[in-house]
N, C-alpha and C positions, 0 to 999 in steps of 0.2 A: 683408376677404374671408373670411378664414379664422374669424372671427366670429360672420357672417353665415351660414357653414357648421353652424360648431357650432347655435346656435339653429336653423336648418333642420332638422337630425340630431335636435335634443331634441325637437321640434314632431312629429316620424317617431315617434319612438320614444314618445312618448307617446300621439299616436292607436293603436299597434298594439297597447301594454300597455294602452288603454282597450278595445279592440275585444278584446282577448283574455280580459280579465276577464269582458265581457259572454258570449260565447259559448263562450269555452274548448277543451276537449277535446272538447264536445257538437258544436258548430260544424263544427271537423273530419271528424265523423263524417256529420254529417248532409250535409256540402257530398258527400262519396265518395260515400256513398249514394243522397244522393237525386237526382244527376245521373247515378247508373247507372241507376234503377231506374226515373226518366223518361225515359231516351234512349233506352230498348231501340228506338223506333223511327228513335232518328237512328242510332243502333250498326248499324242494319237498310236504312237510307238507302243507300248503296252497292247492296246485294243486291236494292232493291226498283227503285232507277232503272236497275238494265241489265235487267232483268224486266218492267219495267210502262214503256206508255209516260207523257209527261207527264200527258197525260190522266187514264191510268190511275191516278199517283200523283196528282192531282187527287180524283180519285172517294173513293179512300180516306183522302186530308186531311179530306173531308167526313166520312168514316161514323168517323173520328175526335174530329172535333169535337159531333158525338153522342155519344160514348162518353162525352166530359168535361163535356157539358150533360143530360145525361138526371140524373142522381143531385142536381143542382141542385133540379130539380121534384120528385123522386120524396123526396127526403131529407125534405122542408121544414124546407129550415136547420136541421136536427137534430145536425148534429154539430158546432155551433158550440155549440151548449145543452150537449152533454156535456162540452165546453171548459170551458164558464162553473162549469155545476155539481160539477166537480172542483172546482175551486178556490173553492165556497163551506163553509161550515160550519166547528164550531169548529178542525177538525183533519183531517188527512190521508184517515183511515179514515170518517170522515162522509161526506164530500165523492165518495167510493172506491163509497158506497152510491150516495147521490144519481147517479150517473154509469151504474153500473152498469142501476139503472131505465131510463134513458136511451138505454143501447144495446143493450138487450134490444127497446125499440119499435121502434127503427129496425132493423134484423134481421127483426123483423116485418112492416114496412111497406113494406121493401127486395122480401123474398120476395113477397109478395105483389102489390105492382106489377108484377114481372117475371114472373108466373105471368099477373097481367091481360093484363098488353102482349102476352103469347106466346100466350094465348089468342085477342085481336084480331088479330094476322096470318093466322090459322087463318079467320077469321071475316071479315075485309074484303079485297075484290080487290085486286090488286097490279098495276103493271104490268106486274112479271115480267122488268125489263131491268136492267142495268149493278146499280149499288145496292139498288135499290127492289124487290128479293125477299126472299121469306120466309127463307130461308136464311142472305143477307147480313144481312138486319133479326136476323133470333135471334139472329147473333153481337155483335152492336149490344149486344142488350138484355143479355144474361149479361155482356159486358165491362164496360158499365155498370154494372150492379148488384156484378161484383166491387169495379170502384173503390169504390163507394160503401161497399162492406163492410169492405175494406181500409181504409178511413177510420176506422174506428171504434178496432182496436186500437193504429191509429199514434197519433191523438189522446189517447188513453189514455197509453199511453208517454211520448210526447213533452211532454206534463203532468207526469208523474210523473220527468220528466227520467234516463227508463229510453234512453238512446240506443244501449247497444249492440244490445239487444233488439230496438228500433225499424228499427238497420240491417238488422240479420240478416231480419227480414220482409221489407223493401223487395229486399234484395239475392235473397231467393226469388221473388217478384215479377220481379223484372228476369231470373231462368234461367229460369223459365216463360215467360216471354214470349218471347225470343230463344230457346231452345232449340225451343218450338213454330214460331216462325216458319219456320228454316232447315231445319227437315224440311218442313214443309208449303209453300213456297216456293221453297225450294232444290234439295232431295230429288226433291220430289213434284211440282215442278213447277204449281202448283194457284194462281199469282199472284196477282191482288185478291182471290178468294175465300178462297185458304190464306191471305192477308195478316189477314183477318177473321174466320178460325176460330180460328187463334192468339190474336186477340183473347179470341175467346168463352172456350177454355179457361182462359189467363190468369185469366177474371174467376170462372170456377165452380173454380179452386183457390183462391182469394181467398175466396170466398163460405164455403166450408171451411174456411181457416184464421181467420175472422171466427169461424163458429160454435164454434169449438173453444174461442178467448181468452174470449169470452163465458162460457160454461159452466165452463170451467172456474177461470178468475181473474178474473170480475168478479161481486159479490153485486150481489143486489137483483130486484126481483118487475118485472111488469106493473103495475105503478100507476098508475089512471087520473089521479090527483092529479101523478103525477110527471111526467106528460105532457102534461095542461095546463097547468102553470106550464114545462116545458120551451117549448111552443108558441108562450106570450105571448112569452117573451123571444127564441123563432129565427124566427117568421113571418115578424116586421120584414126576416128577413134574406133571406128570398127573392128579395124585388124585385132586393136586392141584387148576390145572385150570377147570375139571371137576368142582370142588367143588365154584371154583369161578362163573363159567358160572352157574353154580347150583342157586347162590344167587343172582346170577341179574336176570334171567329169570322164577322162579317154581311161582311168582306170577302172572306172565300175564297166567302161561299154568294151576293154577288152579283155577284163575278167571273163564277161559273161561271152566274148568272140570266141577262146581258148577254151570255156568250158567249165568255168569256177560257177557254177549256177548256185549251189549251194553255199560256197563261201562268197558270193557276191551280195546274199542276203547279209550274212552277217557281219561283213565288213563294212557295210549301206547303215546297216544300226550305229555302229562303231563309231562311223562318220559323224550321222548324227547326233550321238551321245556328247562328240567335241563339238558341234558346230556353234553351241553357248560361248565357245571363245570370239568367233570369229563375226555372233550376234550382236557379241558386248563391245568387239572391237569398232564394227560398223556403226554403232551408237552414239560409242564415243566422236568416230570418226565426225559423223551428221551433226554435233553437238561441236566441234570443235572448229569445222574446217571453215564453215561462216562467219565466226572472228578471223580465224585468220586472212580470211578474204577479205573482211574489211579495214585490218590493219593493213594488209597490202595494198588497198584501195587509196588509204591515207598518206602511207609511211613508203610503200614501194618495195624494193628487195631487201631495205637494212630492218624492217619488219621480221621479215622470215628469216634471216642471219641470225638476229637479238634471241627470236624464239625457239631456235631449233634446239637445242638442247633440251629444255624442259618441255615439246611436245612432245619429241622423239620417245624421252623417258615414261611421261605419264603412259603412249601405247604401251611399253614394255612391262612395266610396272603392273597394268590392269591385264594383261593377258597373262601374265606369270601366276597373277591373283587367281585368275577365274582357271585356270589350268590343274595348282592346287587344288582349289575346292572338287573342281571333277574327280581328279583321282581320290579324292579322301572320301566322299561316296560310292566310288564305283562300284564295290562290292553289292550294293543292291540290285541292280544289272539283273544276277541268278535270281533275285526275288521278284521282279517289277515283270521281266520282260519274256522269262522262263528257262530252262535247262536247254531249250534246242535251240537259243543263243546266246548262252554262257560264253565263247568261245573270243564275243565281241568285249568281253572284260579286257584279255592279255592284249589286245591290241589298242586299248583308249592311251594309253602313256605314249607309245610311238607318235600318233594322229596330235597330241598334245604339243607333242614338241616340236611336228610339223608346224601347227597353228600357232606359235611361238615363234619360229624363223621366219613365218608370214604375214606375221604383225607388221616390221616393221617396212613394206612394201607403202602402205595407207599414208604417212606423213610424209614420206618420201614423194609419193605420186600426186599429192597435193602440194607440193611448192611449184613442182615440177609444171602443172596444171596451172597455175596461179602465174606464172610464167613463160604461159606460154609455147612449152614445149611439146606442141601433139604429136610433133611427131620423133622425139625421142623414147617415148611412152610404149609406142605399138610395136616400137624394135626391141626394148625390152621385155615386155611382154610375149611378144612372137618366140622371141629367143629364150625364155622360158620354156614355153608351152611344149617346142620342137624337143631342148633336152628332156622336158618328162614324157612326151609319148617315145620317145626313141629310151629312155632308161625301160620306158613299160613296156615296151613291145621287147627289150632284152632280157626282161627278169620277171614278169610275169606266169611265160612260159614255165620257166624251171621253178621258182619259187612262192606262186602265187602271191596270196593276198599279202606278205612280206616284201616281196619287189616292190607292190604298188605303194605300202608305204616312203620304200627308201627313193623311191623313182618320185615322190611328190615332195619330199625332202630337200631332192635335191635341185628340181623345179622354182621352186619357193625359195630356197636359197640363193638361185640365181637372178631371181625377181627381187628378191630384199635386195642384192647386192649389189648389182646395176643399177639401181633406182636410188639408195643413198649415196652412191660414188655420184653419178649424173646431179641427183639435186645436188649435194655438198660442192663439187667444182662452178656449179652456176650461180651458188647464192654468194662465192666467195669470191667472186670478181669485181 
């Protein structure tokens, strides 16, 4: 027994000294950071469910899930190319040029969509109710556009495995948000609307500290040349993130198609309650994927062959982690958030084990990435995305907010699946 112990203990202690090598002190930071700086709406969850009813937090799950598919289209796949093209050329400061080109267009092509878009609300009737006004849409578009701006100097950073630097943005990010919110919310009283103007500011301080990093710490021009070889290599990935944003969103927007208004509230909390997994996972992710880029950079494909085993693991390992911890508080739910969204308790376990099957998508689509393959990526993602809206559009109907679980289950599982088969036959050749 005691044997068996020991060997148990060295198996522990060897996965954490492998996962710690991988991500380290960077990991760390990114795991605080980047679950503050995306929860400002779960930190805000409390203060929005005695303020809004389910409905209400419904409406604004929606004009959320805009805020994080708008910059998808508007971007085209641009800030995956400034990923790539850091880490090409003979050396650091090459690579620092090429990059900079890069997000100098996007900056360009950011502003400018959102100056189009803002012009078309001016320009096309509205219906003028709940969401669907000019006012609620502007703050859509400026929160958008800040994400997408914020993109730019985080990828930069986090390339350059600049992490304190990378928190300290995310962490102003997350006081703008929250501190907007609870005046215009709280203070002010001004509910889903204040909930979406908080937004809008968020993104036009975003949009300003984009333009500042640019201008001032990244070199490089407007090069038509740097743009279309940026293009070739990010278009592939539209389909992609389309198709991703596709698979986390088409069940709140055909809950609320069908008529679930009131369970679209609280299955929106539910959501949010797990998205701590998939906060912690992307941290990790940001924390890890930079070495392994630069062992590939070094070492090539027997890099990421040697490695897979002990990244694969530590994803699993830390979502399973943080999965536990959810559910072993969840019963404050009924205390935090209130009795008319009790309901989002019995559904955190399901959403858990969703974001558990979809962990291991992230290591997977970074070899994949690292390799080359853009365009194996958008077909399996595409081909995700198609089986969860055709599961949701079949069982929705009849079973509501329980289809939309098992319909993102099996989504997600088709994304884990095709993506560790794909990597594992291409790093094994």
């Amino acid at each position: 027994m005691t044997a068996a112990l020991t060997r148990f203990w060295g198996k522990v202690r060897e996965r954490i000294a492998g996962a710690s090598k991988l991500g380290g002190r960077n990991a760390l930071l990114y795991t605080l950071t980047t679950v503050l700086s995306r929860a400002a709406i779960l930190v805000l969850a409390p203060l929005y469910t005695r303020r809004l009813s389910p409905a209400e937090y419904g409406d604004l799950a929606l004009a959320q899930t805009l805020v994080g598919t708008l910059p998808t289209f508007v971007s085209l796949g641009l800030l995956s190319g400034l990923s790539r093209f850091f880490f090409e050329g003979a050396n650091p400061a090459e690579g620092t040029q090429r990059a900079g080109g890069v997000a100098r267009w996007i900056v360009v092509i950011a502003i400018g969509a959102a100056l189009t878009l803002q012009l078309a609300l001016f320009l096309i009737p509205l219906p003028g109710t709940g969401l669907w006004q000019r006012h609620e849409l502007s703050c859509v578009i400026w929160g958008a556009t800040g994400a997408l701006m914020l993109g730019v100097p985080m990828v930069v950073l986090r390339s350059a495995q600049r992490a304190g630097l990378a928190s300290i943005l995310q962490l102003i990010d997350f006081a703008v948000s929250l501190s907007s919110a609870i005046v215009l919310v709280a203070v002010l009283g001004r509910g889903t609307r204040g909930a979406l103007e908080a937004t809008g500011i968020a993104g036009l301080v975003s949009t300003v500290v984009c333009l500042v990093f640019v201008v001032r710490s990244m070199p490089g021009t407007l090069d038509g040349a740097i743009l279309r070889r940026a293009l070739i290599f990010s278009l592939p990935y539209v389909p992609h993130f389309a198709a991703n944003q596709l698979l986390l969103i088409s069940d709140r927007w055909l809950l609320k198609f069908f008529g679930f208004d009131q369970e679209l509230g609280i299955y929106s909390l539910a959501s949010q309650l797990a998205a701590p997994i998939t906060m912690v996972i992307l941290a990790w992710n940001e924390a890890v994927s930079p070495r392994v880029g630069e062992e590939f950079r070094l070492r090539g494909v027997a890099s990421l062959r040697e490695s897979e085993r002990t990244v694969v693991r530590s994803y699993f390992f830390l979502a399973l982690g943080v999965s536990t911890a959810l559910l072993v508080f969840s019963p404050l739910v009924l205390l935090v958030f209130g009795s008319a969204y009790g309901a989002a308790l019995w559904l955190l376990p399901g959403l858990c084990l969703v974001m558990v099957i979809e962990t291991f998508y992230y290591p997977y689509s970074n070899y994949l990435f690292f390799m080359n393959h853009t365009k194996t990526i958008p077909k399996i993602t595409m081909g995700a995305a198609l089986t969860n809206v055709l599961c949701n559009l079949l069982l929705i109907p009849f079973i509501g907010v329980a289809g939309a679980i098992v319909s993102r289950a099996i989504g997600g599982g088709v994304r884990s699946g095709a993506s560790a088969f794909a990597a594992r036959a291409s790093i094994r050749v």
